[in-house]
DSSP file (Angstrom, degrees, kcal/mol; ACC not computed):
  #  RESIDUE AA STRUCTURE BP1 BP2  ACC     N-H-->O    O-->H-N    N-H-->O    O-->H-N    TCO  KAPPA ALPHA  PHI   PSI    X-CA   Y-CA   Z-CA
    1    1 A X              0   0    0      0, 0.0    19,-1.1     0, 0.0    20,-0.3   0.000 360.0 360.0 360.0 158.3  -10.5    6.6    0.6
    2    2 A X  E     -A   19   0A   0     17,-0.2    63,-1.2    61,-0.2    17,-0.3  -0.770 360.0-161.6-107.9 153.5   -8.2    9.5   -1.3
    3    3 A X  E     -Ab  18  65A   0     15,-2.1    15,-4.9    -2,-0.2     2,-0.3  -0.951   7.1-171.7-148.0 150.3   -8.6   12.8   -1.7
    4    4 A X  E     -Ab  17  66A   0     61,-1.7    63,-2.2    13,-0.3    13,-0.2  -0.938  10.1-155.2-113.9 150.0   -7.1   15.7   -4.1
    5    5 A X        -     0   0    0     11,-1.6    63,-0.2    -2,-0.3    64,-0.1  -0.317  29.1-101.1 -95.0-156.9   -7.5   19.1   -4.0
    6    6 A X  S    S-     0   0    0     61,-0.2     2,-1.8     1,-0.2    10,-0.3   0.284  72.9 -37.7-104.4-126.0   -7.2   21.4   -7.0
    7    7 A X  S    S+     0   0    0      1,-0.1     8,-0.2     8,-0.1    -1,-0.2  -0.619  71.3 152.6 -95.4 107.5   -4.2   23.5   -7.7
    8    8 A X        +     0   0    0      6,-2.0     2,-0.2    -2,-1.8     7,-0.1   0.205  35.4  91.4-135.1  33.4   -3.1   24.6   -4.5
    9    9 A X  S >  S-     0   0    0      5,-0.5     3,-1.2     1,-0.1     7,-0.0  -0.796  85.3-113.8-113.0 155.0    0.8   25.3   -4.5
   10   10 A X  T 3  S+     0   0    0     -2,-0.2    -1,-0.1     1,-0.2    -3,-0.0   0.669 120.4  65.3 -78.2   5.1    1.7   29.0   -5.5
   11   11 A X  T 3  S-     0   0    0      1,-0.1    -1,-0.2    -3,-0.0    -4,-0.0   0.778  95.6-148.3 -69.7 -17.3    3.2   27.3   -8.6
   12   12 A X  S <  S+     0   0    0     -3,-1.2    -2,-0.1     2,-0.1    -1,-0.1   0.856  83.1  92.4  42.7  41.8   -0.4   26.2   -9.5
   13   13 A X  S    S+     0   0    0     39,-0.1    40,-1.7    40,-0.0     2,-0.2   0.635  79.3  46.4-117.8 -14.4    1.5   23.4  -10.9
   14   14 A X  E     - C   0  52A   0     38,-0.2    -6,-2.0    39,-0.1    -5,-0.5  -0.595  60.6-172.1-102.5 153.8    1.3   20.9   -7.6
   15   15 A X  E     - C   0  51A   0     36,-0.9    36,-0.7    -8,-0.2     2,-0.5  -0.959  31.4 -96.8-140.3-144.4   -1.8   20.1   -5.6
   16   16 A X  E     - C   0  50A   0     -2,-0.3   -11,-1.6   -10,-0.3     2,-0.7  -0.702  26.7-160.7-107.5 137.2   -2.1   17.9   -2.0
   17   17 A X  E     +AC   4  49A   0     32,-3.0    32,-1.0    -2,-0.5   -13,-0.3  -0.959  21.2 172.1-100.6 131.3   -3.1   14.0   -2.1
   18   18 A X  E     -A    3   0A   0    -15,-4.9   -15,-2.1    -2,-0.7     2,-0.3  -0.746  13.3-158.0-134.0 174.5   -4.4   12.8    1.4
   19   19 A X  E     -A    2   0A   0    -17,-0.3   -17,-0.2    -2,-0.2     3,-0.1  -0.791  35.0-119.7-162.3 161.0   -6.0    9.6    2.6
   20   20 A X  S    S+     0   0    0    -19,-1.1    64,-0.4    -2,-0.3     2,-0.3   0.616 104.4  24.3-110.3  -0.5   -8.1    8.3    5.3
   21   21 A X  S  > S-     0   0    0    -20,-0.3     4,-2.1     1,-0.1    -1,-0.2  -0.927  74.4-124.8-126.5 156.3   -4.9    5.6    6.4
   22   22 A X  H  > S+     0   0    0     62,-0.4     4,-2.7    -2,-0.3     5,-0.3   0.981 120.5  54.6 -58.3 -62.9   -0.9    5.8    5.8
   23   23 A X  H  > S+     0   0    0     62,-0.3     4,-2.5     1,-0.2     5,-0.2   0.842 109.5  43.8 -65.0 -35.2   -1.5    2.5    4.3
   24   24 A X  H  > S+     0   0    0      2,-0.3     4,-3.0     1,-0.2    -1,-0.2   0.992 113.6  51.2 -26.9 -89.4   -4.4    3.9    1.7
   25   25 A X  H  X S+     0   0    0     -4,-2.1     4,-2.9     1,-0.2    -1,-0.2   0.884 112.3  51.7 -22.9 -58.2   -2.2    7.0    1.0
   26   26 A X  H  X S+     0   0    0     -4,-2.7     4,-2.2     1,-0.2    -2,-0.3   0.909 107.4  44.4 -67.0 -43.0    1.0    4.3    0.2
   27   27 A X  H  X S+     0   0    0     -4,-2.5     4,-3.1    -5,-0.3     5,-0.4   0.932 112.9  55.1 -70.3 -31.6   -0.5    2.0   -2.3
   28   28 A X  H >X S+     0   0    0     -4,-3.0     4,-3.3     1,-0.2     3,-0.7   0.988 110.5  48.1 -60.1 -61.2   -2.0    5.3   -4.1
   29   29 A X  H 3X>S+     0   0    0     -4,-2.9     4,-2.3     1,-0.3     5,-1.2   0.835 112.9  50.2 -46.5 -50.4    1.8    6.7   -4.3
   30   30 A X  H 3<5S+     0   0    0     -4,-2.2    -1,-0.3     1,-0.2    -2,-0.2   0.894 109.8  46.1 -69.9 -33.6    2.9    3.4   -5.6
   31   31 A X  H <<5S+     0   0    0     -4,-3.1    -1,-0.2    -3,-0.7    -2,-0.2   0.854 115.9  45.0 -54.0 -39.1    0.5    3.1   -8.2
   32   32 A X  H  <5S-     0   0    0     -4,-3.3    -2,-0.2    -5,-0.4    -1,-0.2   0.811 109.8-129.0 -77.2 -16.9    1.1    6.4   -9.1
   33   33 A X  T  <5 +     0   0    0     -4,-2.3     2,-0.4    -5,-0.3    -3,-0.2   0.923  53.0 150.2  55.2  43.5    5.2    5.9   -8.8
   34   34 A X      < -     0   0    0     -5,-1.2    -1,-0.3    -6,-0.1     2,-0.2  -0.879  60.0-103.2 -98.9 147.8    5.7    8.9   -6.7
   35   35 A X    >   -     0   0    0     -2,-0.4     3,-0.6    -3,-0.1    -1,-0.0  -0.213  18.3-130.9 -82.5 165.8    8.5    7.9   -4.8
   36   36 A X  G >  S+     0   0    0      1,-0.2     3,-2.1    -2,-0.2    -1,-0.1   0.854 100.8  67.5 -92.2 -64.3    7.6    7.0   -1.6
   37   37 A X  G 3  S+     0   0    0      1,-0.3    -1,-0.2     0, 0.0    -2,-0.0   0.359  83.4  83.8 -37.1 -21.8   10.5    9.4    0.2
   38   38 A X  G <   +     0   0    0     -3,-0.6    12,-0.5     2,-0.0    -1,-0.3   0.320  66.2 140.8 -76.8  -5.3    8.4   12.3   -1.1
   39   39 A X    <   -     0   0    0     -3,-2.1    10,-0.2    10,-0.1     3,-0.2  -0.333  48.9-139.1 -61.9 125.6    6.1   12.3    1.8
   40   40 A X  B    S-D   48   0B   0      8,-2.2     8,-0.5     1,-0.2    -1,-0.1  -0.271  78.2 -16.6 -72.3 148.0    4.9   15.0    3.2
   41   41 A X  S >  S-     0   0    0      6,-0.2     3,-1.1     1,-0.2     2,-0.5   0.691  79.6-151.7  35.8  76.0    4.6   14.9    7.3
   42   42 A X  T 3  S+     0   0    0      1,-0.2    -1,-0.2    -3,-0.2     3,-0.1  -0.716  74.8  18.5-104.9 126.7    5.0   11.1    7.4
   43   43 A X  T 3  S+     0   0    0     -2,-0.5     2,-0.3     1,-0.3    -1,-0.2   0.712 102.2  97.1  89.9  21.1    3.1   10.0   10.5
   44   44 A X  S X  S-     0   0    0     -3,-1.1     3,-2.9     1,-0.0    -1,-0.3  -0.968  87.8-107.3-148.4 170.3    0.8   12.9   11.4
   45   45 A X  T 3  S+     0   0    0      1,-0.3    34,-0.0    -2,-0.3    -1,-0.0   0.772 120.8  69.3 -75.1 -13.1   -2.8   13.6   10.6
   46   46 A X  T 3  S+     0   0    0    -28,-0.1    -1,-0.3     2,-0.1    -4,-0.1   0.367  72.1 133.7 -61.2  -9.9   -1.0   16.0    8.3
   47   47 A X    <   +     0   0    0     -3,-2.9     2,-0.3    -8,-0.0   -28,-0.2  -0.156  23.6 122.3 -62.0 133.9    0.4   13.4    6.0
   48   48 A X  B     -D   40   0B   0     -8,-0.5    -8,-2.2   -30,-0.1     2,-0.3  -0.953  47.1-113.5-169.1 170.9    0.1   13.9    2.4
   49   49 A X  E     -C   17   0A   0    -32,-1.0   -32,-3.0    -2,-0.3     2,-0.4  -0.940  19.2-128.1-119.1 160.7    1.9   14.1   -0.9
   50   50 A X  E     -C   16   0A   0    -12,-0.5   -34,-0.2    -2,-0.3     2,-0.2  -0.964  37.6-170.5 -90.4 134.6    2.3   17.0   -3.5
   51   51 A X  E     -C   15   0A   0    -36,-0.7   -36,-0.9    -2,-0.4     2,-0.2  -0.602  27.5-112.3-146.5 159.9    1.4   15.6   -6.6
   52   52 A X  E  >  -C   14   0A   0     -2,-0.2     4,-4.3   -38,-0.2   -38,-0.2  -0.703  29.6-123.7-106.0 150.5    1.6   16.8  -10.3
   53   53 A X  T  4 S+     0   0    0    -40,-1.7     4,-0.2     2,-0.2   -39,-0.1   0.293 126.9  56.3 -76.6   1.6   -2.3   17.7  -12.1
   54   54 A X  T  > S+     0   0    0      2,-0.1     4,-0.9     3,-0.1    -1,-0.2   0.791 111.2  43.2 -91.1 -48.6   -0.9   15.0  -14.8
   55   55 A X  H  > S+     0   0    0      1,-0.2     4,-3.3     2,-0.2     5,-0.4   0.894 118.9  44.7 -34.0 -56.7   -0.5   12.5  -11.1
   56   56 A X  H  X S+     0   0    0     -4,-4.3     4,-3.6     1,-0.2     5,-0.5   0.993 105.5  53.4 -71.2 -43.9   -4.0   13.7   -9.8
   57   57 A X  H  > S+     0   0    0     -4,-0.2     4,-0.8     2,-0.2    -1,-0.2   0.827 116.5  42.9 -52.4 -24.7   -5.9   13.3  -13.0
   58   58 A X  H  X S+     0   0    0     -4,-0.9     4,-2.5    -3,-0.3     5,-0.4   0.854 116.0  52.8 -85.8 -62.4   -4.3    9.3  -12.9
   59   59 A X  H  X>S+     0   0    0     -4,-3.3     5,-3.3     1,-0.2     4,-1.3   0.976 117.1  35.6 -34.0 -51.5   -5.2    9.4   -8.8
   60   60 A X  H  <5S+     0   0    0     -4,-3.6     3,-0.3    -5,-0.4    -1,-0.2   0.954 109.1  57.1 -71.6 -35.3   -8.9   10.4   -9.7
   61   61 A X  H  <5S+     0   0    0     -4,-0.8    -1,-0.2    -5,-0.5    -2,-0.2   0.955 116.0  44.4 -70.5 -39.3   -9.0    8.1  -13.1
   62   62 A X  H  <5S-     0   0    0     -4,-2.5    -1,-0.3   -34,-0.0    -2,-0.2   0.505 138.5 -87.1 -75.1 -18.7   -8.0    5.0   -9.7
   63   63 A X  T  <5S+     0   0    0     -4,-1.3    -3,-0.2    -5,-0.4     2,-0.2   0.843  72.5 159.5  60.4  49.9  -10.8    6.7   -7.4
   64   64 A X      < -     0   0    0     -5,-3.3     2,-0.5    -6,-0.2    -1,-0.2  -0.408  41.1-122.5 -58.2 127.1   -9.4    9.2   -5.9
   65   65 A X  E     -b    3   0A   0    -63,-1.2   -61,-1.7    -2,-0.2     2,-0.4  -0.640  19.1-143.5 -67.2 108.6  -12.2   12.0   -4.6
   66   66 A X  E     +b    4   0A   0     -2,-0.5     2,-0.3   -63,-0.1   -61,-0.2  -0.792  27.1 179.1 -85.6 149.7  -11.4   15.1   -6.0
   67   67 A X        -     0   0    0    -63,-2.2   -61,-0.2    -2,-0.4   -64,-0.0  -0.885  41.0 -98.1-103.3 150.7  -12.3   18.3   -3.1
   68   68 A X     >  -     0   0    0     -2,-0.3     4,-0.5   -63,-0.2    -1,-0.3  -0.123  44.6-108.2 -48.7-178.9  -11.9   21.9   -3.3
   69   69 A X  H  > S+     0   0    0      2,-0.1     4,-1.5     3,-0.1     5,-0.3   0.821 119.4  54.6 -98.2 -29.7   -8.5   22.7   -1.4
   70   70 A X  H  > S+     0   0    0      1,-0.2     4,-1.8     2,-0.2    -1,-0.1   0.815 107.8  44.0 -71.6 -13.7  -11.0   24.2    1.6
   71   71 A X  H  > S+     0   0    0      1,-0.2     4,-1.8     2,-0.2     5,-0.2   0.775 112.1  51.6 -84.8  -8.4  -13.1   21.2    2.1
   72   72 A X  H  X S+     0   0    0     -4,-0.5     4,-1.4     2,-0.2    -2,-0.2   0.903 110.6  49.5 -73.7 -25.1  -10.1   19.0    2.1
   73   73 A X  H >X S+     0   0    0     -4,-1.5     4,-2.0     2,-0.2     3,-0.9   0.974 114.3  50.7 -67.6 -77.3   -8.2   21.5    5.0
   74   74 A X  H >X S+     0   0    0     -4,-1.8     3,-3.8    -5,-0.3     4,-0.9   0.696 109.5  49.5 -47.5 -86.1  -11.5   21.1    6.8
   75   75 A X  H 3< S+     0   0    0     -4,-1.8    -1,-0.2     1,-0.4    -2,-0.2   0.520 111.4  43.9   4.8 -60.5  -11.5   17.3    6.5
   76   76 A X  H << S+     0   0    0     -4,-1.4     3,-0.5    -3,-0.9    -1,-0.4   0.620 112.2  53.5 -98.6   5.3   -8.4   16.6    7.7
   77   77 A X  H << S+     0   0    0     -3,-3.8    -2,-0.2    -4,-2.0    -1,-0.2   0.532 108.2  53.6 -81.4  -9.5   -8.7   19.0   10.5
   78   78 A X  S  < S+     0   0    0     -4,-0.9    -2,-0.2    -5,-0.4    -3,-0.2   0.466  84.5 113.9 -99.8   7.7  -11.6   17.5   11.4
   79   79 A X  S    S-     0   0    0     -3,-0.5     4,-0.1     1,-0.2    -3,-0.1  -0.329  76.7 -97.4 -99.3 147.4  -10.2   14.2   11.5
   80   80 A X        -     0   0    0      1,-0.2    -1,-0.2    -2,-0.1    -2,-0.0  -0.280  33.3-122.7 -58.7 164.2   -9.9   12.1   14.8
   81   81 A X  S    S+     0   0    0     -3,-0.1     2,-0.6     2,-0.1    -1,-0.2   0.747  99.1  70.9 -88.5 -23.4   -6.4   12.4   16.2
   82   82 A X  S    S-     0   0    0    -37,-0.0     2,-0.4     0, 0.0    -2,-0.1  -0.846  75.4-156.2-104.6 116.0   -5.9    8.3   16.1
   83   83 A X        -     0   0    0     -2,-0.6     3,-0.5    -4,-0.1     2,-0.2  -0.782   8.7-148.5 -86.5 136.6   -5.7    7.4   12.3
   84   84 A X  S    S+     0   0    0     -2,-0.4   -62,-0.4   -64,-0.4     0, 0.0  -0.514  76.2  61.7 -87.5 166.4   -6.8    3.6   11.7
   85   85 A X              0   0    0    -64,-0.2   -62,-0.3    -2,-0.2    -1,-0.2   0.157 360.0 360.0 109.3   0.0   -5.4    1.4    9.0
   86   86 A X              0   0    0     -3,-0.5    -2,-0.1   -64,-0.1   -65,-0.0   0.434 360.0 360.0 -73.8 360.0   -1.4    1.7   10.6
């Protein structure tokens, strides 16, 4: 599954996309045609992208989850250390 938060850069312009696999995460980014290379923390439970609020609105409109930016910090802190789907 995906998740976005809301506006959570201090640009308010960006917010964070996350996944519950790398491979999950990648097909979203390609649909969306953020470059690939933009990845945040590639290969740690941390992994995400920053994404534009015209990018998430397309992410959610594919079925993407949207969360506040604290449950999505809880979430992925809460996440088992061994990610599946790699």
């Amino acid at each position: 599954m995906i998740y976005v938060d809301y506006h959570c850069h201090w640009t308010r312009e960006r917010c964070h996309m996350v996944a519950d696999s790398h491979d999950e995460l990648a097909r979203m980014a390609y649909r969306l045609k953020v470059p690939f290379d933009s990845i945040q923390y590639l290969g740690t439970d941390d992994e995400h992208f920053d994404i534009t609020m015209e990018e998430r609105s397309r992410a959610i409109a594919f079925g993407a989850t949207a969360l506040s930016n604290e449950r999505l910090h809880q979430m992925v802190k809460s996440r088992p250390r061994a990610k599946k789907g790699r």
